[in-house]
C-alpha positions in Angstrom: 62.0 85.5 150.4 62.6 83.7 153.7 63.6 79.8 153.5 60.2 78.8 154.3 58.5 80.6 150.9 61.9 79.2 149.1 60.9 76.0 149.7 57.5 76.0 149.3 58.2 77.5 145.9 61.0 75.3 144.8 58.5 71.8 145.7 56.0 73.5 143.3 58.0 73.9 140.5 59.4 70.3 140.7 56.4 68.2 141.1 55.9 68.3 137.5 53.8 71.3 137.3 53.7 74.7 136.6 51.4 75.7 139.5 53.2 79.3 140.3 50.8 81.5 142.4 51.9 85.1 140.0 53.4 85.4 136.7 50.5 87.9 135.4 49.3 87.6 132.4 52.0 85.7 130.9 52.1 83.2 134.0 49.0 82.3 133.3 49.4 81.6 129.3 52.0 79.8 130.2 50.1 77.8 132.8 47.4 77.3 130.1 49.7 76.4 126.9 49.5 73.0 125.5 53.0 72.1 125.6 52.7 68.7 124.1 52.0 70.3 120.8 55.5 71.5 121.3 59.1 69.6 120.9 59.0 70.3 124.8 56.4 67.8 125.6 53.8 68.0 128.8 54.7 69.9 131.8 55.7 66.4 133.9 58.4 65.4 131.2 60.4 69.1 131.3 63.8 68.8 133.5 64.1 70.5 136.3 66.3 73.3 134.8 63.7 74.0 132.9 60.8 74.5 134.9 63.5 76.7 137.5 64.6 79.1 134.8 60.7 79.6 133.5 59.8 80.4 136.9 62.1 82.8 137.2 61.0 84.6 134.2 57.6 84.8 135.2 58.0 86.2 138.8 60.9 88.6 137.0 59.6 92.6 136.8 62.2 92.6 134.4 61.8 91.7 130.9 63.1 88.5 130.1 63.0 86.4 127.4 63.9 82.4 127.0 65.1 80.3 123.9 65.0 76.7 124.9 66.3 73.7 123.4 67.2 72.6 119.6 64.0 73.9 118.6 64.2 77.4 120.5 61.1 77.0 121.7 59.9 80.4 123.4 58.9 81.7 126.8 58.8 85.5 127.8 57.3 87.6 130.7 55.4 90.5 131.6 57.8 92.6 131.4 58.8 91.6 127.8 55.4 91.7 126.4 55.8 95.5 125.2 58.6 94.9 123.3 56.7 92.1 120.8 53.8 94.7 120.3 50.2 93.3 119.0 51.5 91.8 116.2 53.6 89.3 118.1 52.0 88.9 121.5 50.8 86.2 122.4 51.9 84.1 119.2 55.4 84.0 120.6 54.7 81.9 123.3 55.6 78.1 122.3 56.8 79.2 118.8 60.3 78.0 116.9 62.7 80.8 117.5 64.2 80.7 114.0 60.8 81.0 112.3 58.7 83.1 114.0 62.2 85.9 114.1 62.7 85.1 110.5 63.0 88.9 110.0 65.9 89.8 112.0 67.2 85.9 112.1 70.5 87.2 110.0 71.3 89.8 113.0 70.4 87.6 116.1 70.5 84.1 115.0 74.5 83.2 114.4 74.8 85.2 118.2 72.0 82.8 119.6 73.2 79.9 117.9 76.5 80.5 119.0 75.6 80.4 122.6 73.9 77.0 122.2 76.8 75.7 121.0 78.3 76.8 124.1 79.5 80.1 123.1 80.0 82.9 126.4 77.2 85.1 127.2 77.0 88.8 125.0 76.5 92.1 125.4 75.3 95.0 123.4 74.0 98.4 124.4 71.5 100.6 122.1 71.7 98.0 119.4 69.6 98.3 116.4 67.7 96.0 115.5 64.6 96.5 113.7 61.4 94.1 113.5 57.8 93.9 112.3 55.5 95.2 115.3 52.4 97.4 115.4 51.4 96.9 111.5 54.7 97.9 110.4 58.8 98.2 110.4 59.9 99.7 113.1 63.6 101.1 114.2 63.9 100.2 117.6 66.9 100.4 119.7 67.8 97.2 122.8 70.6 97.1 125.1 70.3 93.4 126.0 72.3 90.5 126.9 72.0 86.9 125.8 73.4 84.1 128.3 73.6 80.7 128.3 71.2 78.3 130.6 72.4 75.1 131.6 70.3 72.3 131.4 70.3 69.0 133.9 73.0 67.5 132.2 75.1 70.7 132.5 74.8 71.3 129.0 73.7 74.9 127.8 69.9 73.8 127.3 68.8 77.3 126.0 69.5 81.2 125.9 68.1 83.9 128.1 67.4 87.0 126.7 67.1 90.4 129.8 66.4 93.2 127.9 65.7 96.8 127.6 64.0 99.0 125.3 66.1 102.5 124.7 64.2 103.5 121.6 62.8 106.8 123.1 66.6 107.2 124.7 68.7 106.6 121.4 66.1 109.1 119.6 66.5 112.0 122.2 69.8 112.0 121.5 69.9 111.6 118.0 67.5 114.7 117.4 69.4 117.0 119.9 72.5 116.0 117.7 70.4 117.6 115.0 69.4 120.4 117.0 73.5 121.2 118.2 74.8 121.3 114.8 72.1 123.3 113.7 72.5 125.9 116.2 76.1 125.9 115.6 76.3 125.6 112.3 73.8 128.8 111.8 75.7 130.4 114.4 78.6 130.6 112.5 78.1 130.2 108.8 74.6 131.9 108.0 74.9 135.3 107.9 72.1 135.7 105.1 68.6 134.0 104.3 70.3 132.0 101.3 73.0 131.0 104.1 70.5 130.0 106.3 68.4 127.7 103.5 71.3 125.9 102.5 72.6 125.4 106.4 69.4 123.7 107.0 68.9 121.5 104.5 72.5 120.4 104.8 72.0 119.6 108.2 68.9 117.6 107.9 69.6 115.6 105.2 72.7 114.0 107.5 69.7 112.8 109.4 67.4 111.0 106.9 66.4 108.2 109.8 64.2 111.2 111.4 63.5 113.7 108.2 62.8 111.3 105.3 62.7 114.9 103.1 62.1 117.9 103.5 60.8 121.2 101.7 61.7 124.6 102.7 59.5 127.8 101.6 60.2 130.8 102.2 57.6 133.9 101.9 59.3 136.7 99.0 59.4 140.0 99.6 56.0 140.8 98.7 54.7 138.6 101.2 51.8 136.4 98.6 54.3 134.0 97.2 56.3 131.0 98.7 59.8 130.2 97.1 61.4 127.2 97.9 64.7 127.7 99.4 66.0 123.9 99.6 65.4 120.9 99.3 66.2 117.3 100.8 65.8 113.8 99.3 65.2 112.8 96.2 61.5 114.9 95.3 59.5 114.6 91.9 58.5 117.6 90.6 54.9 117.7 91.6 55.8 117.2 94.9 58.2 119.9 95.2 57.1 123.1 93.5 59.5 125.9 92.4 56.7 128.5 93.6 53.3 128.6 95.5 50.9 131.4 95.3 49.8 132.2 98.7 46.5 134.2 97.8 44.7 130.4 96.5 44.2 129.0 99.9 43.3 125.7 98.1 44.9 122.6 99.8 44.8 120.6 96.5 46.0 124.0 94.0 49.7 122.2 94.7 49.0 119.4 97.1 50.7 120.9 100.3 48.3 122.6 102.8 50.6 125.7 102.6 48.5 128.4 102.3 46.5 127.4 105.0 49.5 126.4 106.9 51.4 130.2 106.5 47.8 132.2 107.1 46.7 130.0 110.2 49.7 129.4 111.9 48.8 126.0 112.6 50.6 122.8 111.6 48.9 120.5 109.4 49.8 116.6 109.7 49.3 115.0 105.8 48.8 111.0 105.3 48.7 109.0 102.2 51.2 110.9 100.5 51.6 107.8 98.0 47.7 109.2 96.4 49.1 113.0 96.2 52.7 112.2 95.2 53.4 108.9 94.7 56.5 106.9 96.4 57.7 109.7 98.6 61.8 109.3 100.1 61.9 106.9 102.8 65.5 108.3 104.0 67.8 105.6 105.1 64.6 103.4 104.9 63.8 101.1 102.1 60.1 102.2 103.1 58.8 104.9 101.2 57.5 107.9 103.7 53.7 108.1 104.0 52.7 110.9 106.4 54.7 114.4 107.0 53.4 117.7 108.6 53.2 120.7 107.4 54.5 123.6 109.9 55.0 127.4 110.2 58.1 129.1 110.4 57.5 131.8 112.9 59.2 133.6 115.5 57.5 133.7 118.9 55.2 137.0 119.4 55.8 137.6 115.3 52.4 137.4 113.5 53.2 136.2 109.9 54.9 133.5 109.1 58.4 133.9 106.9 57.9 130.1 105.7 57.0 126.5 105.6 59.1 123.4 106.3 57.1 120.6 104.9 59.0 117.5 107.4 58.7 114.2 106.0 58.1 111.4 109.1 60.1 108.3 109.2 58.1 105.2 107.7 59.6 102.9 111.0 58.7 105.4 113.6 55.6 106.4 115.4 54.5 110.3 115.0 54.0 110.6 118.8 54.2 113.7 121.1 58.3 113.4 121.2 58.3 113.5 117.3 55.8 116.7 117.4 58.2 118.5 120.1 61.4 117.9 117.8 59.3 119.3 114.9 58.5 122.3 116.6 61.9 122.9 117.5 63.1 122.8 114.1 61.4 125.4 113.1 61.7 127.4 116.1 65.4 127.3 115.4 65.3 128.7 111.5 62.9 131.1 112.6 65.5 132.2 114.9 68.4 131.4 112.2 66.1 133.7 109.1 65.5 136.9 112.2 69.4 137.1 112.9 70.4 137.0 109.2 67.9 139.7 108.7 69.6 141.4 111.3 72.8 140.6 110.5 72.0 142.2 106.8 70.5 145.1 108.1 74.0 145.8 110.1 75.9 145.1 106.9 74.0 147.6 104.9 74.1 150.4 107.9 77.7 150.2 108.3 81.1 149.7 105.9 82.2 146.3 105.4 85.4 146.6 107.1 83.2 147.9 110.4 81.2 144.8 109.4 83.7 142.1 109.7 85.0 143.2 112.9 81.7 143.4 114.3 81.3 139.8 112.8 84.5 138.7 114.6 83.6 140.4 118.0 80.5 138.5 117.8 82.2 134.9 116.7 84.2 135.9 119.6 81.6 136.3 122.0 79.6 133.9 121.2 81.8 131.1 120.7 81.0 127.9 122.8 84.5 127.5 123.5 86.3 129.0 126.2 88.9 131.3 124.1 91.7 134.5 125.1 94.6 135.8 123.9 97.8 136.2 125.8 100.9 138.8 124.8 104.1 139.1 125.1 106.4 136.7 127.0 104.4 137.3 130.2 101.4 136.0 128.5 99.7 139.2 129.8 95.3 139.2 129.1 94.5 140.8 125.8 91.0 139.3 125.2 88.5 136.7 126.9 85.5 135.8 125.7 82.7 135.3 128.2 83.0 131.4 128.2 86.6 131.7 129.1 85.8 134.1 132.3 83.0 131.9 132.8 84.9 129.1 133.1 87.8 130.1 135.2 85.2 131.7 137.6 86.8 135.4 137.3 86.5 138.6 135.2 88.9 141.0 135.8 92.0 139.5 133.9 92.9 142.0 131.2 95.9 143.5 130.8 97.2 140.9 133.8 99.5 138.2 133.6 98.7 134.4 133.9 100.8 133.6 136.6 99.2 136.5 138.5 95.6 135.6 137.7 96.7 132.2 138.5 99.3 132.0 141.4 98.3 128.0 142.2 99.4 127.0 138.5 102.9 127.4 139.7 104.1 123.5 139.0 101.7 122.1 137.5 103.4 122.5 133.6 100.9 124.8 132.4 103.1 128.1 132.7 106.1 125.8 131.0 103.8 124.9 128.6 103.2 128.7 127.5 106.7 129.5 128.0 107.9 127.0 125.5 104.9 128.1 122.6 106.0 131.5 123.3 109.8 130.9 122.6 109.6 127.6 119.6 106.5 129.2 117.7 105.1 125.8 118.0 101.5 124.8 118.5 100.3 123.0 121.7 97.2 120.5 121.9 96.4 118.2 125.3 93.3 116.1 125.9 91.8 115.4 129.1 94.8 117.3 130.9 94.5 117.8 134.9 94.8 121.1 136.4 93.8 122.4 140.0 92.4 125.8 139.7 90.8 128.0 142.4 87.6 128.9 140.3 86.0 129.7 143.8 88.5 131.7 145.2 88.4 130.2 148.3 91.9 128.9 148.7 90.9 125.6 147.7 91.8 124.4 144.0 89.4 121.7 142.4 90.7 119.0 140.2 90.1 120.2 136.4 90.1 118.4 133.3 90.9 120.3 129.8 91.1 119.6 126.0 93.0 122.9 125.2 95.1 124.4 121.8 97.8 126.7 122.6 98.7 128.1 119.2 101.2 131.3 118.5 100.1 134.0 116.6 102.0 136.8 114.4 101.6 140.4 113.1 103.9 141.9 111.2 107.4 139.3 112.2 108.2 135.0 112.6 108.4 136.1 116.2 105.3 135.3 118.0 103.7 138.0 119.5 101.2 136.2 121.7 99.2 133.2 122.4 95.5 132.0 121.5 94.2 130.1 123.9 91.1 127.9 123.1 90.2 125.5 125.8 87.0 123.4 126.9 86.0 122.2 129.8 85.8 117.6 130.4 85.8 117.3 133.6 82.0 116.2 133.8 83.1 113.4 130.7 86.0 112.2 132.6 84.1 111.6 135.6 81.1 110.1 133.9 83.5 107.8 131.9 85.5 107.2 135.1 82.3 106.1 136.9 81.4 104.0 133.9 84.7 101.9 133.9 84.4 101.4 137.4 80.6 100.1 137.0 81.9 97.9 134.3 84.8 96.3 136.4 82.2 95.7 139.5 79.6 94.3 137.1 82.8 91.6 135.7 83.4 91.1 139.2 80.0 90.3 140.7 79.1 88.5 137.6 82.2 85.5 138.0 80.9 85.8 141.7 77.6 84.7 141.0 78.9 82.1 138.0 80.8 80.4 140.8 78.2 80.7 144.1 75.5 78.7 141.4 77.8 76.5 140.0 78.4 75.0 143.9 74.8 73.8 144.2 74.5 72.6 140.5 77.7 70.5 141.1 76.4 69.1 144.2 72.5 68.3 142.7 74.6 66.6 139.4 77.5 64.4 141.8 74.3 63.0 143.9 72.4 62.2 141.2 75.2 60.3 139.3 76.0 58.3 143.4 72.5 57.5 142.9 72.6 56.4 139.2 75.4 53.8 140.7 73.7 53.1 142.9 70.6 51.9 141.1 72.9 50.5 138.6 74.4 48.1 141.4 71.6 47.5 143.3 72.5 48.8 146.5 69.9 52.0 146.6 68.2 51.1 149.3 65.9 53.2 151.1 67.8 55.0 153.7 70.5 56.0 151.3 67.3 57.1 149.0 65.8 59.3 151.9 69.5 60.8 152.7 70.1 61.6 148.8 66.9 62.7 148.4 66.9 65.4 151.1 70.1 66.6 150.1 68.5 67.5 146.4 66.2 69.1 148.2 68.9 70.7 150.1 70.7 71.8 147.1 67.2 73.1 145.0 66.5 75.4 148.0 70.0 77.0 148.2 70.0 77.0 144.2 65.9 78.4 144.5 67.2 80.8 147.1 70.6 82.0 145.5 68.7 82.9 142.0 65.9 84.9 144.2 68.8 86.9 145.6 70.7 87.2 142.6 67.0 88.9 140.8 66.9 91.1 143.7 70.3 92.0 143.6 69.6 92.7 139.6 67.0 94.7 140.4 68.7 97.1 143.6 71.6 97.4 140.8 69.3 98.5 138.1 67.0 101.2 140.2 63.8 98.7 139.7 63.5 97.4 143.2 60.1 98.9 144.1 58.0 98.9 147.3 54.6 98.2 148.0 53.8 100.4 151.4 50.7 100.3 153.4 50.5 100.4 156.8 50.9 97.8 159.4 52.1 96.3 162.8 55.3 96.2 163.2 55.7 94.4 166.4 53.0 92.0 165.1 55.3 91.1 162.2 58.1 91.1 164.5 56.4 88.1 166.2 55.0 86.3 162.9 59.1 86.2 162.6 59.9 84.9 165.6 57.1 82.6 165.8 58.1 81.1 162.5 61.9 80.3 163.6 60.6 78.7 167.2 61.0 74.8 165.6 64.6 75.3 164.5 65.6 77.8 167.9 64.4 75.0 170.2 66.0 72.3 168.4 69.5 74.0 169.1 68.1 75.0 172.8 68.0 79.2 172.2 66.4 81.3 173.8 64.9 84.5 171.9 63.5 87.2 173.9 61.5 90.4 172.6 61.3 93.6 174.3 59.1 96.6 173.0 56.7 94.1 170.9 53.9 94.0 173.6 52.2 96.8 172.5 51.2 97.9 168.7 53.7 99.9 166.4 51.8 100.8 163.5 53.8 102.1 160.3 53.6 102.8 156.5 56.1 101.1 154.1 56.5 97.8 152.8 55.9 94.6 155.2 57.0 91.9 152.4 60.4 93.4 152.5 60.9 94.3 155.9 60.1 91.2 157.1 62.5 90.1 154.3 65.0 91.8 156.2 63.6 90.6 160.1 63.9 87.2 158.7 67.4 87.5 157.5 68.2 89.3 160.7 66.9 86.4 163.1 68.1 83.6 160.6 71.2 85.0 161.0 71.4 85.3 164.7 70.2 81.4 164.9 72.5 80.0 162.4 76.0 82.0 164.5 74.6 81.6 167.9 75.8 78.2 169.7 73.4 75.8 171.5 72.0 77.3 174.6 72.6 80.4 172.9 70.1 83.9 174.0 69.1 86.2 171.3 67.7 89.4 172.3 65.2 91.3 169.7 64.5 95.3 170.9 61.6 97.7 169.4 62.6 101.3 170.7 61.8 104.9 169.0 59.2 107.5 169.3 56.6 109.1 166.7 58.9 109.6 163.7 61.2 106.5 163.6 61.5 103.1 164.8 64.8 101.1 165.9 64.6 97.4 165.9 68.1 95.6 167.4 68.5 91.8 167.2 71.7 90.7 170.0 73.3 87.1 169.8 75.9 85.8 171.6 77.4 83.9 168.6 80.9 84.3 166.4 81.0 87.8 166.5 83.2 90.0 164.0 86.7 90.5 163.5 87.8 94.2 163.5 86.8 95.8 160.6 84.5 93.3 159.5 81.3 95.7 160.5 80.8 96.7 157.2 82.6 94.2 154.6 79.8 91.9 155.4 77.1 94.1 153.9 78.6 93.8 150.6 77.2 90.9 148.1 79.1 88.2 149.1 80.6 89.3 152.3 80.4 86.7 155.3 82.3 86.7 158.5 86.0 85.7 158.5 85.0 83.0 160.9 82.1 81.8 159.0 83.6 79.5 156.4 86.0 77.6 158.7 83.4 76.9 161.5 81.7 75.9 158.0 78.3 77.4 158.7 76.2 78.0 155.1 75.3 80.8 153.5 76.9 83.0 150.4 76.4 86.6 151.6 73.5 88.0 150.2 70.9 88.2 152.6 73.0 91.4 154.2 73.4 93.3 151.3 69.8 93.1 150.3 68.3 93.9 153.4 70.8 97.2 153.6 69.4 97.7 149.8 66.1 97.7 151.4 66.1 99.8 154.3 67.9 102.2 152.5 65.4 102.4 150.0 62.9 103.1 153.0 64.7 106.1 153.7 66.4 103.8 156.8 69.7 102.1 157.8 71.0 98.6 158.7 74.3 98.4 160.1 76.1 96.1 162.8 78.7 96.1 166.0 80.6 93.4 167.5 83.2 93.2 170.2 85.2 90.9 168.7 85.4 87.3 167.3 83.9 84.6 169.4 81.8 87.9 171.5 78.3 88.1 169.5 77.1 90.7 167.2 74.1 93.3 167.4 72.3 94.0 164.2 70.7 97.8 164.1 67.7 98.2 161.8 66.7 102.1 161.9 63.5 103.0 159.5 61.1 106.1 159.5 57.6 105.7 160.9 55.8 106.6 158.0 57.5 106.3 154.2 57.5 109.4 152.3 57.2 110.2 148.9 56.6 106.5 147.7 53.5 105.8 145.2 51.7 102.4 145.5 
C-alpha cells in the first residue's frame, strides 16, 4: 500500500463508519450488524482503536479473531470462519464472549481474562481444545496466540486472537505413531498369530482418541469360522462374539457385517451402533462411539481374507478420506504381521530350535532400525554390522578391519578414547547428540555428524571384555531442525519487541496531542490555527500508525508462506508512469527532477501489478524523501524477452560501506537516516525484496558512499511461472 491508499483508507475508518471497500463475507456482516443492540453502541460512538483494529481483521487473509471490551463482544474474519463451523457462524458476530464459548470458557477464559487485565500476550502450539461445531464434539487441535489491543486511552481495550487450525497435522502424526510402534513392535515380539493378536490390540488400545474399540477375528483353520483374537475397550457380550460362523452370510445372524465383509473383500462402514449394541466405548471420549467400519484383513494379491478388524471411529472426529487411509493401513500392517508369523512358524517347525533362535537373532540383527556392530579385541577390529550401520557410515567392506583404519579422520575427535577406555574399565558408554566428522562420501571431505550411541562391553567365557557392541542412531536431521527452530524462535522475540516499540511511537504521539489539546480546550486557548496544526499531525500519526500495521500484516504474512500473488498481465512501463505521475505534487515541491528512460514504448508482462507497484512506489518514495532539493532521479527500463531490469538513481545520502544489504532487513534504514531525521521505520525494503523474490526476481542496491546517492536494482522475469491465480 502506497501512502496515498494509506490515507485514503485510514480517513474511512475514522469518519465514524465502517465503509471498507473488502472484508468478504464477513466485511460485509459486519458492515450490516446493528451494533447498537450491542454494549458497543452505533458505529460513530466506537474509538478510533477500535474501528483500526476491526479493519484490520477484515482485510487480514489470516484468521483472526477479536474480543473487545468488558463485554467481549466479538468480531472475526474470513479467514476464521472455518474454524466456528455452521453451528457457530454467523451467530458469533456481536455475541458476549463468555456465553456464547460457554463450553470451553474453563480452558480459554482465565487466559483471556488475564490479558484484559493487562496480562502479556500467549502462546500455544497444537493446543487442544475441543468445541461444539458441525452437530457435534469435536477434538480439534489450534496453535494460536492471544494479545492484548490497546484502546484510546492506552488501556488494553480487547484481545486478539491469530489462529491456525492443525487438526489434520496433530492427527497425521498421532496415527503414524500408531503405525511405528506397530511395525516395531510386530517386528520384534510376534513371532506367532497369538503374538501377533495380542501386539495389536495392545497397541491400539494406547490410542483410544482414534480407535474407540476394536474387535479382531481371525479365520480358523478350517477356513468357515471367525475366532476372535482380542479385543479393545470395554465390549458387551453381544457386541463381541466369541465365534462367527462364516457359512450364514446374514448381516443381522451377529450384528457385524462379517461374513459379507471376509467373502467380498470390501469394507463395510456401520452407523447407529447404539440400535445394534447399545452404548458402544467412546475411548478417551465421554461420547459413546456411533459409527465403526468393518474391514478385511488381507494381504495384497492373496484372495481370502485371514480376518476382520471391526475399528470403532471416534465420536469427536469426522470419518473423512484421512481416517479411511489410516484404516486401511492397519490392516495392511497385521496382514503383513499374521503372513511373517506364519512364516516364521513354518521355519520353526522345518528346522531345530537352536537353528531357530539363531536364525531369529540374524534376523533381529538385520533388521534392526538401529545402526548396530560388534568390535573385538583391543583393536576394536569388525566382527558384525548390520545393514543400517554400513548404511550409515556410507561403507561396506569393514569386517575383520579395525576402527581406526576404517576411520583414519576420527583420530582426535575422543571417539577412539572413548572405545579405548570401554575396552580396558568394562564400563558402559552412552552420549546424546555427540558431534563427529566422518567421511561417509569418501571424498576427503568429513561432514559434521550428530549421534545418540551405547558403547557397552560384552563377555564370553571371562570378566575381561572381549569386545564392544556398538548401537548408534543417527540426529543429525533433529539437531538441525531444533537448531533452526531456536533460531526462528529468538528472531520471532526479536522482531516482535521491534514492532511493540515502532507502534508504540505513533500511539504516544496521537495520545500527547490529544491531551495538549484537551488543555487547551480546558484553558481556552484552542484556537483555530493550533486546531488545524494538531489536527494534521493526528492525521500525521493515523497514517504512519495505518501504514506501519499494513506492513507489519505483510511482514506476517512473507514470515508465514501466505503472501500470495494475483498475476495477469500488464504494462509495465505504463505502471511505471502511473508511479511517477502520482509522486509529481510532492517532487516539484522540493524542485526534483525525475527522468524515465525505456518507458516510451510498451513492456507487457505476467505477475502481479498491485505488488510491483508496491515495490515501484517504495522505490521512488524513497529516492524523493533522500534526495535534496534540486535533486535528479533517474528511473531505467532495460532487458530483453525473458527479463526486465527496472533501476531507480538519486543523488541523495547514499550508503555507508556495508550498508547495501542491512537495509533490506525489517527495520534497517541508512546510518545517516535518523540523524538527518528523515521518517520512516524500515519496512518498505524488506517487503518489496519479499516480493520480488516471490516473483522469481531480485531487489538489491549500490552506493558509492555516504552523501554520493544510491541506485536501486529491481530484476523480475517477463512472464511468472508456475503461479495459480
Amino acid at each position: 500500500m502506497n501512502d496515498k491508499d494509506a490515507t485514503t483508507t485510514s480517513a474511512s475508518v475514522s469518519n465514524g463508519t465502517l465503509a471498507l471497500t473488502g472484508g468478504g463475507e464477513m466485511g460485509a456482516r459486519t458492515r450490516a450488524f446493528d451494533w447498537s443492540s450491542t454494549p458497543l453502541g452505533p458505529v460513530e460512538q466506537w474509538p478510533q482503536s477500535l474501528r483500526t483494529i476491526v479493519y484490520v481483521i477484515l482485510t487480514s487473509r489470516h484468521p483472526m479473531f477479536l474480543w473487545w471490551g468488558p463485554d467481549l463482544i466479538q468480531f472475526y474474519n474470513d479467514g476464521y470462519r472455518p474454524s466456528l463451523g455452521s453451528d457457530r457462524h454467523p451467530a458469533a458476530l456481536g455475541a458476549y464472549g463468555r456465553e456464547f464459548w460457554g463450553d470451553i470458557w474453563p480452558i480459554i477464559g482465565p487466559e483471556i481474562e488475564s490479558i484484559m487485565d493487562g496480562g502479556e500476550a500467549t502462546w500455544h502450539e497444537d493446543n487442544l481444545v475441543p468445541i461444539a461445531r458441525n452437530a457435534r464434539m469435536e477434538e480439534v487441535y489450534w496453535t494460536y496466540s492471544y494479545s492484548p489491543v490497546l484502546d484510546d486511552d492506552n488501556r488494553v481495550g480487547g484481545t486478539l486472537v491469530t489462529v491456525q487450525e492443525t487438526t489434520q497435522r496433530v492427527l497425521t502424526q498421532r496415527r503414524m505413531e500408531i503405525q511405528h510402534m506397530l511395525a516395531a513392535r510386530t517386528a520384534a515380539d510376534a513371532w506367532t498369530v497369538p503374538e501377533v493378536a495380542r501386539v495389536v490390540t495392545e497397541s491400539l488400545a494406547r490410542f483410544d482418541a482414534d480407535i474407540p474399540f476394536a474387535l479382531l477375528y481371525l479365520r480358523d483353520d478350517d477356513g468357515r469360522t471367525l475366532r476372535l483374537a482380542g479385543t479393545v475397550g470395554d465390549l458387551s457380550p453381544q457386541a463381541s462374539p466369541e465365534t462367527i460362523d462364516l457359512t450364514d452370510s446374514e448381516v443381522d445372524t451377529c450384528g457385524w457385517p462379517t461374513a459379507q465383509v471376509a467373502t467380498s473383500g470390501t469394507a463395510v462402514l456401520l452407523d447407529n451402533l447404539h440400535a445394534r449394541f447399545g452404548d458402544m466405548p467412546g475411548g478417551c471420549w465421554p461420547e459413546p462411539a456411533v459409527r465403526a467400519q468393518v474391514l478385511p484383513i488381507a494381504r495384497a494379491g492373496q484372495d481370502r481374507a485371514v480376518g476382520v478388524l471391526i475399528a470403532g471411529i471416534s465420536p469427536r472426529l469426522a470419518f473423512d478420506d484421512a481416517y479411511r487411509g489410516f484404516h486401511d493401513l492397519l490392516v495392511s500392517q497385521i496382514a503383513s504381521a499374521i503372513y511373517n508369523a506364519r512364516t516364521h512358524q513354518a521355519e520353526r517347525a522345518a528346522v531345530a530350535d537352536a537353528e531357530f533362535e539363531r536364525v531369529r537373532l540374524r534376523l533381529l540383527f538385520e533388521q534392526a532400525p538401529a545402526a548396530i556392530c560388534l568390535l573385538s579385541g583391543p583393536d576394536h577390529v569388525f566382527t558384525l554390522a548390520n545393514p543400517r550401520y554400513l548404511e550409515l557410515i556410507g561403507q561396506t567392506d569393514v569386517l575383520a578391519k579395525p576402527v581406526r583404519c576404517v576411520f583414519p579422520e576420527l583420530v582426535g575427535q575422543g571417539i577412539l578414547e572413548m572405545l579405548d577406555n570401554v575396552y580396558r574399565t568394562g564400563q558402559a558408554v552412552t552420549g546424546d547428540e555427540v558431534l563427529i566428522q566422518l567421511d561417509r562420501n569418501a571424498d576427503g571431505v568429513p561432514e559434521d555428524i550428530y549421534f545418540n550411541f551405547v558403547y557397552a562391553p560384552f563377555r564370553e567365557a571371562s570378566d575381561t571384555p572381549d569386545g564392544i557392541f556398538v548401537l548408534a542412531v543417527e540426529v543429525t536431521e533433529q539437531v538441525h531442525l531444533r537448531q533452526v527452530t531456536e533460531a526462528a524462535v529468538r528472531a520471532r522475540d526479536e522482531f516482535l519487541s521491534i514492532a511493540a516499540h515502532e507502534l508504540r511511537t505513533p500511539v504516544t504521539s496521537l495520545k500527547g496531542v490529544a491531551q495538549l489539546m484537551q488543555r487547551s480546550m480546558a484553558r481556552g486557548t484552542l484556537d483555530a490555527t493550533r486546531l488545524e496544526r494538531n489536527l494534521a499531525n493526528i492525521v500525521s500519526q493515523a497514517d504512519r500508525l495505518s501504514s506501519l500495521v499494513v506492513d507489519l500484516m505483510d511482514i506476517s504474512r512473507i514470515r508465514g508462506g501466505q503472501l500470495d500473488l494475483r498475476p495477469k498481465e500488464f504494462d509495465l512501463a505504463e505502471l511505471l508512469n502511473q508511479v511517477v505521475t502520482r509522486t509529481r505534487e510532492q517532487t516539484e515541491g522540493d524542485h526534483l527532477t525525475v527522468s524515465i528512460d525505456g518507458a516510451g514504448e510498451p513492456w507487457p508482462m505476467y505477475g502481479d501489478p498491485d505488488r510491483l507497484e508496491q515495490i515501484l512506489s517504495n522505490l521512488l518514495d524513497n529516492a524523493v524523501k533522500y534526495s535534496p532539493d534540486g535533486g535528479q532521479i533517474a528511473l531505467t527500463i532495460s532487458g530483453d524477452d525473458e527479463q526486465v531490469t527496472v533501476t531507480v538513481r538519486d543523488c541523495g545520502i547514499g550508503l555507508a560501506p556495508g550498508m547495501a544489504d542491512r537495509i533490506f532487513e525489517p527495520f534497517g534504514r541508512a546510518t545517516n537516516a535518523a540523524s538527518l531525521n528523515i521518517p520512516g521505520e524500515g519496512l518498505g525494503l524488506y517487503i518489496s525484496r519479499q516480493i520480488a523474490e516471490r516473483h522469481g526476481g531480485s531487489l538489491w542496491a549500490e552506493s558509492d558512499g555516504e552523501g554520493r546517492g544510491t541506485v536501486m536494482h529491481l530484476e523480475l522475469p517477463r512472464w511468472l511461472r508456475n503461479q495459480s491465480e
